[in-house]
KELOLO-54911 format. One record per residue (C-alpha): z negated, y negated, x; residue in one letter. Coordinates in steps of 0.2 Angstrom, whole numbers, padded with zeros to 4 digits, always signed. Each point is the difference from the previous one (the first is absolute). Example, Ala and Ser with C-alpha at 12.3 -4.5 7.8 and 13.67 -1.06 7.14 Angstrom:
-0039+0022+0062a+0003-0017+0006s
END
This chain:
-0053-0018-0034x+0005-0019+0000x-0009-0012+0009x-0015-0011-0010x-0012-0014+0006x-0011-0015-0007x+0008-0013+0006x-0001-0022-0002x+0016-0004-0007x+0009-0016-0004x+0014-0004-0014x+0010-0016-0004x-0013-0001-0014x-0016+0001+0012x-0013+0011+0008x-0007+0018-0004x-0007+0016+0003x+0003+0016-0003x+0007+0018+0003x+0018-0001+0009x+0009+0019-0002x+0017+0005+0006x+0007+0018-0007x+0019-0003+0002x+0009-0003-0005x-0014-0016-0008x-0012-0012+0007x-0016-0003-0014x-0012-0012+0002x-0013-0001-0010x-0012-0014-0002x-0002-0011-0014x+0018+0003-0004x+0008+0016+0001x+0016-0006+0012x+0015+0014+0004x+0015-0002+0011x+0014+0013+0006x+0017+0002+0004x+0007-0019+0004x-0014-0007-0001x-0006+0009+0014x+0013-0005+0011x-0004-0012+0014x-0017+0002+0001x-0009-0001+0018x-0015+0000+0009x-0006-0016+0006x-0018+0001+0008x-0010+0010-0008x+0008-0002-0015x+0014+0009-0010x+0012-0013-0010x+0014+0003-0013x+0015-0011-0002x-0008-0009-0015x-0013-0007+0012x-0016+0013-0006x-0011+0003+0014x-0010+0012+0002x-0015+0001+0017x-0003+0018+0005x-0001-0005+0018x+0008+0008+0017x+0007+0013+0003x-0002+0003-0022x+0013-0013-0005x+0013+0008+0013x-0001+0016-0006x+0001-0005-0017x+0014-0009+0002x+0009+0015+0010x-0005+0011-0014x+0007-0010-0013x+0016-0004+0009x+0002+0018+0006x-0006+0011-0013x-0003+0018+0003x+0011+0014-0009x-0007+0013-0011x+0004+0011+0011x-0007-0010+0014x-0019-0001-0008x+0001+0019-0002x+0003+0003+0016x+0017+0009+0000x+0010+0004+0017x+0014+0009+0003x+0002+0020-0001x-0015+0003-0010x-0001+0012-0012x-0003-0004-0018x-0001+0007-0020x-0002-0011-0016x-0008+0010-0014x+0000-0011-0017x+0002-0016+0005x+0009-0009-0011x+0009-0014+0014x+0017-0002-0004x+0003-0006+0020x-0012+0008+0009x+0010+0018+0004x+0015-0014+0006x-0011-0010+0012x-0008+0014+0007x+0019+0008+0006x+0005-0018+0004x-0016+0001+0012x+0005+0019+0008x-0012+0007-0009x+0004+0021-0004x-0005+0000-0017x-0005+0019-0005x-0006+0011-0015x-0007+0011+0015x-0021-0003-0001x-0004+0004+0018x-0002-0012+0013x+0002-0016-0010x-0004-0015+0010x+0000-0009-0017x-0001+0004-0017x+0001-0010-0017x-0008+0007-0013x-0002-0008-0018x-0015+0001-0007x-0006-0008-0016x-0012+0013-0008x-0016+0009+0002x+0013+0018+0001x+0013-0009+0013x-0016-0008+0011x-0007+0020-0003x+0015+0007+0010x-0002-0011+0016x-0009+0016+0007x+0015+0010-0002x+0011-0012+0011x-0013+0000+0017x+0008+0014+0008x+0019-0009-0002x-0005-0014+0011x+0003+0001+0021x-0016-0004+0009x+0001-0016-0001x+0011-0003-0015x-0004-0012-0014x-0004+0002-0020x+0008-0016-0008x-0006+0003-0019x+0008-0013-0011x-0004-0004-0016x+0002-0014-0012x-0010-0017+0000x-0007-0016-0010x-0001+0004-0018x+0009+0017+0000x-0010+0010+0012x-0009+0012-0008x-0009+0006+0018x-0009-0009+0009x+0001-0004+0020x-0019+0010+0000x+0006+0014-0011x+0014+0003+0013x-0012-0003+0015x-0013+0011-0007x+0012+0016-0004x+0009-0004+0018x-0016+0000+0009x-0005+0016-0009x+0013+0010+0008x-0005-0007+0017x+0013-0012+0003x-0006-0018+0004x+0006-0017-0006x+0008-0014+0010x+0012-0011-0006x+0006-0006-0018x+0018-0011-0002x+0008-0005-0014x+0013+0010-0003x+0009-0008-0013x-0002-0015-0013x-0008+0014-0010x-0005+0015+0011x-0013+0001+0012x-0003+0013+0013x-0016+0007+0011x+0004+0009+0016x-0013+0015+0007x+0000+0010+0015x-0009+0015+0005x-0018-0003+0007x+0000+0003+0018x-0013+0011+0005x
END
């Protein structure tokens, strides 16, 4: 997830309050005025104090050590890749989803993509159905010990499961949730792992 925190803030136009979100690659704000800013406009910007401030002067206070690592984030931001915590030499299949880059990023990271459903330390799966979400028991046994489940599927206005729905069928089969990411500007994915006994 993205980072997200009430925040004071102040604009060339004055004062407010509100929510202050960063899910790259955009900052939101949202106070009496919905305010976005990315690519350019987020160059430049610093902490200073406690506060995190953008080239066009918008400050926003979030406090030490907050405004630092915002401002890390937001300069540095994490790969894909990097929020689902992929390293080297894992073992990985890709059943369904429909990511036209995903297959390239994982070779480009060393990953041994297989259609071999043993010992996976990750597995995507898309799921967007009551049937697809029905067949996560099926794919248990293909994980390693301590492999991961990613089940993707699409988001906002198209999803046609919901985050529950794919929680609830997981957690059926005895597999636990702990992380979500997005995965794409129109896919979102849920990672599980087996409960440990």
């Amino acid at each position: 997830m993205g980072k997200d925190a009430q925040v004071a803030a102040q604009f060339a136009d004055g004062a407010d309050e509100g929510r202050l979100q960063y899910e790259a690659p955009k900052l939101v704000f949202r106070g009496r005025a919905r305010r976005v800013w990315t690519g350019e406009a987020l160059k430049g910007l610093r902490a200073e104090g406690g506060d995190l401030v953008l080239a066009d002067g918008a400050r926003f206070s979030l406090g030490e050590p907050q405004a630092a690592r915002w401002a890390d984030a937001i300069a540095n931001p994490r790969s894909r890749l990097d929020k689902i915590g992929v390293k080297p030499g894992m073992r990985a299949a890709v059943l369904g989803v429909a990511d036209a880059t995903l297959a390239g990023e994982l070779a480009a990271r060393d990953v041994r993509l297989t259609d071999d459903l043993t010992a996976l330390d990750l597995l995507f799966y898309a799921a967007d159905s009551a049937d697809e979400l029905a067949r996560i028991g099926g794919l248990v046994p293909a994980l390693a010990e301590r492999g991961a489940l990613w089940v993707v599927s699409r988001k906002g206005k198209a999803a046609t499961v919901k985050d529950v729905d794919v929680m609830a069928a997981a957690k059926s089969f005895g597999l636990v949730d702990n992380k979500v990411v997005g995965f794409s500007d129109t896919l979102t994915a849920l990672r599980f792992v087996k409960r440990r006994s």
